[in-house]
C-alpha positions, 0 to 999 in steps of 0.5 A: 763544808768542803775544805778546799779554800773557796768559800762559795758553799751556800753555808759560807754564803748565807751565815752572819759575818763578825764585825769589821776589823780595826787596824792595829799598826800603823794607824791604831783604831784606823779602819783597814785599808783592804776588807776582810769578812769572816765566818765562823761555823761548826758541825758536830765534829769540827770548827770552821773559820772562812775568812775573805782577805779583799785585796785592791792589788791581789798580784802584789799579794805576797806569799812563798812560804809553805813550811810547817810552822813558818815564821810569819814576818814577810808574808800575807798571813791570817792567824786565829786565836781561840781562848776555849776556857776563857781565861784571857791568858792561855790559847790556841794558835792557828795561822796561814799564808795565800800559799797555804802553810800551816802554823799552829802553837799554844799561847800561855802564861800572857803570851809566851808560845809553843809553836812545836805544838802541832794538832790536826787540823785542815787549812786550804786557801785559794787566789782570787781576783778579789784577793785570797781566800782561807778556810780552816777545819779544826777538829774539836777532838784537837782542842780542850775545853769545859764541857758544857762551855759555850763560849769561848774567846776568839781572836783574828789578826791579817797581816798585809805586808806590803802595806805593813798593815796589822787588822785584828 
């Protein structure tokens, strides 16, 4: 894989996709409005995450922050969770804009943050004519987990802003 935001390596293109995703506001339970597909792979040293953010009006996507850990309230976002003990309470944070801002943190004791944690970590995002385009590269040497453990909970959120659209 090479992390450059485009998603067209043949890994990304023949590899399953997750479920679809729900929307969580403004209509609970409803089915997204724009599509979003995402993948997951890994090699030996890294976790990869590809997400394809459709959007039916890709020049009214909205994207200006690039700074380290922004807060994300006016942007287009993805942002991931991933719980590597499986205990539902603690989790790593993972999130981006269409500009390309990384924002990481630590979620723990039922959702409180600590966002002045930052790992190694690599995400690259491209504009398309069929929306924005994600891909992350997590080193597993940037995370703690059980050896042997071989699932972990997992968790996407797309935020659409100008429709104020919230999938998971």
């Amino acid at each position: 894989i090479t992390v450059d935001g485009s998603l067209d390596e043949p890994a990304w293109e023949s590899a399953p996709h997750i479920g679809e995703l729900i929307q969580r506001q403004p209509n609970p339970g409803a089915r997204p409005t724009e599509a979003t597909r995402v993948t997951i792979l890994n090699d030996e040293n890294h976790l990869y995450i590809g997400v394809m953010a459709y959007d039916s009006e890709p020049d009214k996507i909205v994207a200006q922050d690039m700074t380290r850990d922004a807060v994300l309230r006016n942007e287009d976002s993805i942002e991931i969770l991933l719980d590597t003990y499986g205990d539902q309470r603690n989790a790593y944070y993972f999130a981006t804009t269409p500009a390309g801002a990384l924002i990481d943190g630590l979620l723990y004791a039922n959702g409180q943050s600590n966002l002045d944690w930052d790992a190694i970590w690599d995400v690259r995002t491209q504009r398309t004519s069929e929306g924005w385009s994600a891909e992350f590269a997590i080193p597993f040497k940037s995370l703690t987990f059980p050896t042997g453990r071989t699932r972990w909970g997992f968790n996407i959120s797309r935020m659409v802003q100008r429709k104020q659209e919230e999938s998971r």
